[in-house]
Backbone bond lengths (Angstrom), bond angles and torsions (degrees), N, CA, C in turn:
res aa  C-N    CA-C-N  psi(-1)  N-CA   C-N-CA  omega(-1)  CA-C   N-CA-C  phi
1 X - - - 1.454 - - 1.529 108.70 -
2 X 0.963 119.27 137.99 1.975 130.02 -176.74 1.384 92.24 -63.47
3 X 1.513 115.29 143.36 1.191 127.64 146.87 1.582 109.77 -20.57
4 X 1.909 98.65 154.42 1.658 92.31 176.56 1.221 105.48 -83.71
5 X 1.667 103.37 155.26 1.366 117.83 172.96 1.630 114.11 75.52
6 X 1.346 113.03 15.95 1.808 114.78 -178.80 1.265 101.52 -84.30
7 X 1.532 160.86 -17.65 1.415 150.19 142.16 1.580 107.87 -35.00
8 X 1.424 127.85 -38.51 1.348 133.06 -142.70 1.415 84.48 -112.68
9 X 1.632 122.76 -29.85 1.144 112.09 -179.43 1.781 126.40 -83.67
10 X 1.683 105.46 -5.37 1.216 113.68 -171.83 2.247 84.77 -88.84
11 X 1.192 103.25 -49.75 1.388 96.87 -177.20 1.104 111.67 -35.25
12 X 1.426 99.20 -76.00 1.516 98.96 -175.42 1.903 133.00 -58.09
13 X 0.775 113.70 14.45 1.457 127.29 -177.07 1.590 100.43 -94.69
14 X 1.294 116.35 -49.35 1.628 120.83 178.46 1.366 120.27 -57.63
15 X 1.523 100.59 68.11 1.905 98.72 -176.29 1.535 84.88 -58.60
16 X 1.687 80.95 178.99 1.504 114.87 148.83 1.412 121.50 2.41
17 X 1.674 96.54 -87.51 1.708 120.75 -151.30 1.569 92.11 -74.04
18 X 1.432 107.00 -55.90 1.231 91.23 166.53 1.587 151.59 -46.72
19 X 1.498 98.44 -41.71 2.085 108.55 -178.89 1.991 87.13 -49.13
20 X 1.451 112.79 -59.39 1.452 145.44 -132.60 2.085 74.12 -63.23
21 X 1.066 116.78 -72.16 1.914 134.70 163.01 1.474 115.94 -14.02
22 X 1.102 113.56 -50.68 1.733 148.62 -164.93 1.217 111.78 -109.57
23 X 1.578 120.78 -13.74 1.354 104.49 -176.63 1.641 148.94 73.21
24 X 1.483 94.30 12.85 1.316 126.49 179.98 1.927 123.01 -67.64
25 X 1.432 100.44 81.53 1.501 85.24 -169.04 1.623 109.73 -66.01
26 X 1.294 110.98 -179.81 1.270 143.64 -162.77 1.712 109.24 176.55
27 X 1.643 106.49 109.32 1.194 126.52 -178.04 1.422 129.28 -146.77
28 X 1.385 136.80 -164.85 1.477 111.70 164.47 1.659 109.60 -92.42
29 X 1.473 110.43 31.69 1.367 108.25 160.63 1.314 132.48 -110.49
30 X 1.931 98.53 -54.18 0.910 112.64 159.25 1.156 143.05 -121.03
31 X 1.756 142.66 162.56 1.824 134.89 168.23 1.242 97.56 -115.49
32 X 1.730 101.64 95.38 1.703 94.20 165.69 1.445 124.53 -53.63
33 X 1.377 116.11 -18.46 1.533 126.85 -156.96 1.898 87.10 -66.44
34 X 1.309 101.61 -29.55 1.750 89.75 170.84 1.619 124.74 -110.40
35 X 1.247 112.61 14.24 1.564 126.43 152.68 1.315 103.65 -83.52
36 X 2.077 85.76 118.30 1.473 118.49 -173.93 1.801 118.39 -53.93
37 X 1.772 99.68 -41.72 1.670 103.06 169.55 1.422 102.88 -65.99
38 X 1.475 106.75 -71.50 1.325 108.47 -160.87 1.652 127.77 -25.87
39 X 1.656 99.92 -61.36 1.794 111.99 -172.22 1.666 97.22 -63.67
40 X 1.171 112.43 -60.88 1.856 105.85 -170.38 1.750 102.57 -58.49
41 X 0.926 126.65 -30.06 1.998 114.97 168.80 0.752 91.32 -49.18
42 X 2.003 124.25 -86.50 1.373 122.68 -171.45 1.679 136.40 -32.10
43 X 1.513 102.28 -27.05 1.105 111.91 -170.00 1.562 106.05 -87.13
44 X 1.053 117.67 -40.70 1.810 128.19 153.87 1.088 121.44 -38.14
45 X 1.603 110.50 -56.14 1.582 112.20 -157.27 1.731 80.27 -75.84
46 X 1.229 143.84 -29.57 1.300 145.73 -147.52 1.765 87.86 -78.43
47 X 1.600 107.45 -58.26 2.053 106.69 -171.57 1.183 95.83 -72.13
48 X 1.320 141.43 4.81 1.696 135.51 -172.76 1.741 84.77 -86.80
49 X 1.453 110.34 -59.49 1.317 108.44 -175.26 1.398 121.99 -44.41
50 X 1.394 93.54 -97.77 1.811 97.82 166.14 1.437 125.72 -6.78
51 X 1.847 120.95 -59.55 0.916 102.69 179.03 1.725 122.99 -76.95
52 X 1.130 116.61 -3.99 1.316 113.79 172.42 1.406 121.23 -82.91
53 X 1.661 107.79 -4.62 1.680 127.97 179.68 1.626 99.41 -97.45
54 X 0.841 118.80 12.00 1.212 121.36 -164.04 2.183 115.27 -156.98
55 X 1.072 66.98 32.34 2.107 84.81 -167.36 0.958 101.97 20.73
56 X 1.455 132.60 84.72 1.611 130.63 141.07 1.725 91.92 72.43
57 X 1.388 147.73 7.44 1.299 132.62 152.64 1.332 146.91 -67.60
58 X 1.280 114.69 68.07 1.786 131.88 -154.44 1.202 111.38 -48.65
59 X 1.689 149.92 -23.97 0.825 150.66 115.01 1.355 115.29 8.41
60 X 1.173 101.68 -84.50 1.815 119.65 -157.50 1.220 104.72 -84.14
61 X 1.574 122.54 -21.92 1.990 133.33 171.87 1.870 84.99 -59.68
62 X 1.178 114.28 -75.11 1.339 124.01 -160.10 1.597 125.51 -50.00
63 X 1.667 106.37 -45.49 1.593 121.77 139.15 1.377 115.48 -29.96
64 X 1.358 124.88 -74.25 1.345 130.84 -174.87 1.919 109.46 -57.47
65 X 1.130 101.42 -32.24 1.772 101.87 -177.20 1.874 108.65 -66.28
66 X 1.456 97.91 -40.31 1.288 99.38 179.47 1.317 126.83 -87.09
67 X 1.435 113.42 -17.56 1.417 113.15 -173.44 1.463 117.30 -121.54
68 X 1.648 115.56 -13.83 1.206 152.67 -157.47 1.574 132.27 75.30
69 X 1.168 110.96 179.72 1.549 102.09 -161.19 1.822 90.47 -88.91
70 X 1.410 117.51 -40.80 1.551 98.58 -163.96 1.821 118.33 -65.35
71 X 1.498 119.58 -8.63 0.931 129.48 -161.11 1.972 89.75 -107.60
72 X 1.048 133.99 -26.85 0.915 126.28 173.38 1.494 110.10 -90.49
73 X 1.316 125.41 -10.03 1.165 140.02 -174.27 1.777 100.15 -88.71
74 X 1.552 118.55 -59.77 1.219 104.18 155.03 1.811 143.73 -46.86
75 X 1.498 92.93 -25.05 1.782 96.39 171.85 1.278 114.01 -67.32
76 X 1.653 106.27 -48.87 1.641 93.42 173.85 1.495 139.70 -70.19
77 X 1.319 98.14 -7.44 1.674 122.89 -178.83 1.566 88.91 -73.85
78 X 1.395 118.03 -91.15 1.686 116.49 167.99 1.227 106.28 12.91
79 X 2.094 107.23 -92.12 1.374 124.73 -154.44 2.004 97.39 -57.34
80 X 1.165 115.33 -49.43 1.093 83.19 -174.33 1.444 129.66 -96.36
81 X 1.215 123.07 53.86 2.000 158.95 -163.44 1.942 77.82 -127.85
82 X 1.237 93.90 -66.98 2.187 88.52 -167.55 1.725 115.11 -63.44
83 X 1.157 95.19 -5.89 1.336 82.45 -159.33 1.439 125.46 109.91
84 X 0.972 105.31 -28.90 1.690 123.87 -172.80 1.725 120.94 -55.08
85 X 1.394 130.74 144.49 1.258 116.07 160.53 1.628 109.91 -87.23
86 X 1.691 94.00 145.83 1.410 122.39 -167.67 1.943 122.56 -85.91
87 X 1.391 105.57 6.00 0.936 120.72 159.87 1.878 127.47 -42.36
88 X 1.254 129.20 153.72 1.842 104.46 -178.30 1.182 102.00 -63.12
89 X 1.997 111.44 -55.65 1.521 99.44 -162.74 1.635 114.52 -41.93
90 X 1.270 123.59 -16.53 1.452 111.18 -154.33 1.832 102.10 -101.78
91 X 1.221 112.84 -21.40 1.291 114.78 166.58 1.740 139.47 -56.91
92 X 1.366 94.98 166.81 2.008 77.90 -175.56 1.203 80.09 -128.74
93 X 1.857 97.98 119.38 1.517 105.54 176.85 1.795 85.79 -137.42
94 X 1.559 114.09 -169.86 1.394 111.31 -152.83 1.876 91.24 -91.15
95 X 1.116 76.69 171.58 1.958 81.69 171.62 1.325 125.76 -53.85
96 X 1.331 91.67 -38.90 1.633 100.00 178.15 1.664 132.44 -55.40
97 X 1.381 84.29 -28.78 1.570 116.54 -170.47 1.315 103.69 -90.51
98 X 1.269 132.70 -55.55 1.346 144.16 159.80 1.538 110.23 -25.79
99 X 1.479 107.36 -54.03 1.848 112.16 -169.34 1.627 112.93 -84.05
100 X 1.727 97.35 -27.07 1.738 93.56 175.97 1.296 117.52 -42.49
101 X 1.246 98.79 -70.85 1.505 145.41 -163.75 1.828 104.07 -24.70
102 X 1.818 92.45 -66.47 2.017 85.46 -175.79 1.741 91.77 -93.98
103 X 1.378 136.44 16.01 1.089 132.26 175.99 1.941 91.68 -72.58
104 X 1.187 118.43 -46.88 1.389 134.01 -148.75 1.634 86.85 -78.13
105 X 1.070 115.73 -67.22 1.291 145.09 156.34 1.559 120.16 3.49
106 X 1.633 105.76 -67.83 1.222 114.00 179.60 1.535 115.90 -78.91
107 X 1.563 101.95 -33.18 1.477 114.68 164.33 1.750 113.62 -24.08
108 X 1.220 85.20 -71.07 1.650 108.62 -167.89 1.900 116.51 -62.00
109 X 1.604 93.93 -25.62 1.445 104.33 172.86 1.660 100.69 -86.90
110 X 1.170 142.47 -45.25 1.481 129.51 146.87 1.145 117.81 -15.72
111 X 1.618 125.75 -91.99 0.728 133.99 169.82 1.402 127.54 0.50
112 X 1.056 98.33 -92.80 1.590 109.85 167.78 1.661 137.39 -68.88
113 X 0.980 101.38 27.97 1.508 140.80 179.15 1.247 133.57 -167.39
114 X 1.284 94.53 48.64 1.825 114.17 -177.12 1.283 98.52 -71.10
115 X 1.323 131.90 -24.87 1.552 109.98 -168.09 1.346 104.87 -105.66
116 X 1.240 121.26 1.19 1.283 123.49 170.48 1.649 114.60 -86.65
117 X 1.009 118.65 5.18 1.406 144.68 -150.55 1.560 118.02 -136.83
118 X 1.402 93.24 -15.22 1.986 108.08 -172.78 0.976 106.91 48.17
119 X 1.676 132.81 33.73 1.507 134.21 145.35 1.408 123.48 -66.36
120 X 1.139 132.90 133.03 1.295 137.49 165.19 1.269 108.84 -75.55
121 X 0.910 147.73 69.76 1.908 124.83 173.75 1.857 108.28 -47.96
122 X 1.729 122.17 141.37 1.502 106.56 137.73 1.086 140.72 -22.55
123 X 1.273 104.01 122.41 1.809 108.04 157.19 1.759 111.77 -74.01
124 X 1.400 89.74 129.10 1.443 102.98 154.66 1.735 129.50 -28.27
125 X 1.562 131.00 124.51 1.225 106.23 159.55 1.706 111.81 -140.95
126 X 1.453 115.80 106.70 1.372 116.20 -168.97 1.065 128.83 -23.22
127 X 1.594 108.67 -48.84 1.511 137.75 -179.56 1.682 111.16 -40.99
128 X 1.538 95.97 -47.10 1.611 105.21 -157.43 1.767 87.81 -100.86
129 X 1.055 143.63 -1.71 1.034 135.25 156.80 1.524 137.26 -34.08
130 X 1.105 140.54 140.26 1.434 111.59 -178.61 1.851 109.64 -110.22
131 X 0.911 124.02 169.57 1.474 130.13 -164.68 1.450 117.78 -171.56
132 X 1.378 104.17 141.28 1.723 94.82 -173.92 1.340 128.03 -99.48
133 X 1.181 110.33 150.29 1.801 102.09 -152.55 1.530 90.69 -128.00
134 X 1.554 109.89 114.64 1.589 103.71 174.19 1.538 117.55 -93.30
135 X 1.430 123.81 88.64 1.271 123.73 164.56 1.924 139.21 -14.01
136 X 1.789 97.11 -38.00 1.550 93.54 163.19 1.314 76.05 98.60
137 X 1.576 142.25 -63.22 1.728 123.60 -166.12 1.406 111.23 -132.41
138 X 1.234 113.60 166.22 1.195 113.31 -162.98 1.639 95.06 -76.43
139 X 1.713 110.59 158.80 1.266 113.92 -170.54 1.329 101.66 -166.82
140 X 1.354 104.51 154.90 1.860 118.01 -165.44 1.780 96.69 -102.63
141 X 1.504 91.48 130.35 1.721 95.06 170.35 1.422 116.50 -60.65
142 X 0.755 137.17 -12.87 1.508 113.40 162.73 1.358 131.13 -75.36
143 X 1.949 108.51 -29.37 1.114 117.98 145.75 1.520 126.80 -46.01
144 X 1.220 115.10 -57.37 1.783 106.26 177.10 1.419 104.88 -87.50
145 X 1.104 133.37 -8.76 1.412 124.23 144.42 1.972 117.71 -30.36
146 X 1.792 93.72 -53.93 1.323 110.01 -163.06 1.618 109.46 -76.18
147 X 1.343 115.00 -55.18 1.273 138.67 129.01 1.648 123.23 21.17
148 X 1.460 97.10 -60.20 1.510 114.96 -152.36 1.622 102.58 -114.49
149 X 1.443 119.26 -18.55 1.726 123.69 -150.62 1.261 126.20 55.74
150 X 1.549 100.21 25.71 1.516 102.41 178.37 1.895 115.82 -82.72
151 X 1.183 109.60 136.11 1.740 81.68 153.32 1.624 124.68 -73.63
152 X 1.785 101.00 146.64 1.434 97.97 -171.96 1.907 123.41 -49.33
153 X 1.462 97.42 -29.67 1.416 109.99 -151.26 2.233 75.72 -70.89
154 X 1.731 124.59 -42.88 1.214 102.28 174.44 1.549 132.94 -53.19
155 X 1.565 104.15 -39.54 1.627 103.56 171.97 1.440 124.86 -46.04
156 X 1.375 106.32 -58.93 1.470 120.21 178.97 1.703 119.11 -50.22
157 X 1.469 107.40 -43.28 1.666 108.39 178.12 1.863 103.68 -72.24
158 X 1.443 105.54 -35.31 1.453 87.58 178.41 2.058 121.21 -97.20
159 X 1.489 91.15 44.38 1.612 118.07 176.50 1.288 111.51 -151.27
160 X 1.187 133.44 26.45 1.512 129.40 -168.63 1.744 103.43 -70.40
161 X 1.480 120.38 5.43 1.289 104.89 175.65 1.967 113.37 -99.64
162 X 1.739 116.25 -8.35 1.468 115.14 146.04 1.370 117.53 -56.23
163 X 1.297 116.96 146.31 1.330 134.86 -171.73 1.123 102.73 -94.42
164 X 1.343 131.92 -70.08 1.179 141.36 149.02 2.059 137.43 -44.43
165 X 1.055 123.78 166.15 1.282 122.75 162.05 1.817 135.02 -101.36
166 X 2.061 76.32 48.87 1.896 86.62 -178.99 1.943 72.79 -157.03
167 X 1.246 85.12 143.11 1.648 99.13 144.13 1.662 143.15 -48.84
168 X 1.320 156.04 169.56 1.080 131.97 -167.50 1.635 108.34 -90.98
169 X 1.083 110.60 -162.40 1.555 91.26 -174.40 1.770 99.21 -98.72
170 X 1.612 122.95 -24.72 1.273 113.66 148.91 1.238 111.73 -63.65
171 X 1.161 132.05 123.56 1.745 128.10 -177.04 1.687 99.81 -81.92
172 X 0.969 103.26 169.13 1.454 98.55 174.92 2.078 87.87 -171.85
173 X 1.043 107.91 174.28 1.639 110.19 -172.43 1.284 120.04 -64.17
174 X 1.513 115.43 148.08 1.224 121.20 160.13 1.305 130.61 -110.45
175 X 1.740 149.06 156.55 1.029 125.83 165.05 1.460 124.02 -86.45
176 X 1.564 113.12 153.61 1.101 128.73 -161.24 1.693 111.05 -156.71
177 X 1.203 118.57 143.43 1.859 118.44 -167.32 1.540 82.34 -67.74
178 X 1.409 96.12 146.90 1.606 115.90 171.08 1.823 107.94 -52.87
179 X 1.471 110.21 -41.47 1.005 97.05 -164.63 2.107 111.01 -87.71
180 X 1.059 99.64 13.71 1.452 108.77 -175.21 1.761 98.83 -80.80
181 X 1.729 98.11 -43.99 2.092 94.13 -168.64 1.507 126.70 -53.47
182 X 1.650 117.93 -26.00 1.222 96.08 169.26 1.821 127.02 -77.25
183 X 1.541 96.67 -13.48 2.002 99.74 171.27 1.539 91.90 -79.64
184 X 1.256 145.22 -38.28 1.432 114.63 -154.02 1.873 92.23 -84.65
185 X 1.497 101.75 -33.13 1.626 94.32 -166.00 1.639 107.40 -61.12
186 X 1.423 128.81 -27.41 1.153 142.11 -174.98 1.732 117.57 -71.24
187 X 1.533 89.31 -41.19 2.007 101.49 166.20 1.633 113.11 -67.44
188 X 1.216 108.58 -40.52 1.461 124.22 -169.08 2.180 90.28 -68.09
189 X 1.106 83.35 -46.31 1.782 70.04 -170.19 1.221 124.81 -72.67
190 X 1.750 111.85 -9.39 1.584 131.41 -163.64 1.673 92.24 -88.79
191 X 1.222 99.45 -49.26 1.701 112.45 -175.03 1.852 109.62 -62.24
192 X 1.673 104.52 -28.40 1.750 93.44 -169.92 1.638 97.99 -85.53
193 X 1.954 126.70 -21.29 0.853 133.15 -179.65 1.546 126.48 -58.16
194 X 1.183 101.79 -47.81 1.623 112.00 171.00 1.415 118.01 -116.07
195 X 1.206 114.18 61.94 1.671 142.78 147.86 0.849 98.41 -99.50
């Protein structure tokens, strides 16, 4: 399981310069910063960067994600003014930054050694997957609530980046369980048929 609060922590990482970088709208419709595709692309294409600013050093990518790159960019400038190696462990960055870092770290060594670990991870299930389904017009969640057999209160948690309880008036996708798109795509076609 991610550290607590790492959903809230990918949000919040997407200042400004960044969403604006990444492409993160923010309007009176929508906050991508809480669209589930949207922020984690951004948040990717963001460690794609870093670590390529940082030659493939996951350490110092991950440093820089949390604390930023110019401030980690100044530590190594410092260390190597002292003499120092520029490695994270060897840097003086804040505590916070210090604990992310092999917090993230060990995660990932879990992870990938769950059975070395007598972790079970989940199995995958397509069905329950979520995926975005672009409707073609703008539409009110309770409608694709209705639409879909979802309960509303599910639509809405897996859209918390609409502001509102309709889509924008450019529609653009919503999420929905994988296994919901062939009933909504099938309603959607019953409904354009007999208009």
């Amino acid at each position: 399981m991610p550290p607590h609060g790492f959903r809230l922590e990918v949000y919040g990482r997407l200042f400004h310069i960044t969403r604006q970088l990444y492409g993160i709208k923010q309007n009176k419709w929508v906050d991508e910063r809480r669209d589930v595709a949207a922020s984690t692309s951004a948040a990717l294409n963001l460690f794609e960067r870093l670590n390529n600013l940082f030659d493939g050093d996951w350490p110092l990518t991950l440093a820089a994600y949390n604390f930023g790159e110019g401030c980690v960019l100044n530590g190594i400038k410092k260390n190597e003014e002292l003499g120092l190696p520029t490695n994270y462990w060897s840097l003086s960055l804040p505590k916070e930054t210090m604990n992310y870092v092999p917090k993230i770290l060990a995660l990932s060594n879990i992870l990938r050694n769950s059975k070395q670990y007598a972790l079970q991870l989940p199995t995958t299930n397509k069905n329950n997957a979520l995926t975005q389904v672009n409707i073609g017009e703008q539409i009110t969640l309770p409608e694709a609530a209705r639409l879909s057999g979802l309960p509303l209160t599910t639509v809405k948690a897996y859209n918390p980046n609409l502001k509102h309880h309709i889509t924008p008036p450019q529609p653009g996708p919503i999420l929905l369980c994988y296994q919901q798109i062939k009933l909504i795509s099938l309603r959607m076609r019953f409904l354009i048929k007999t208009y």
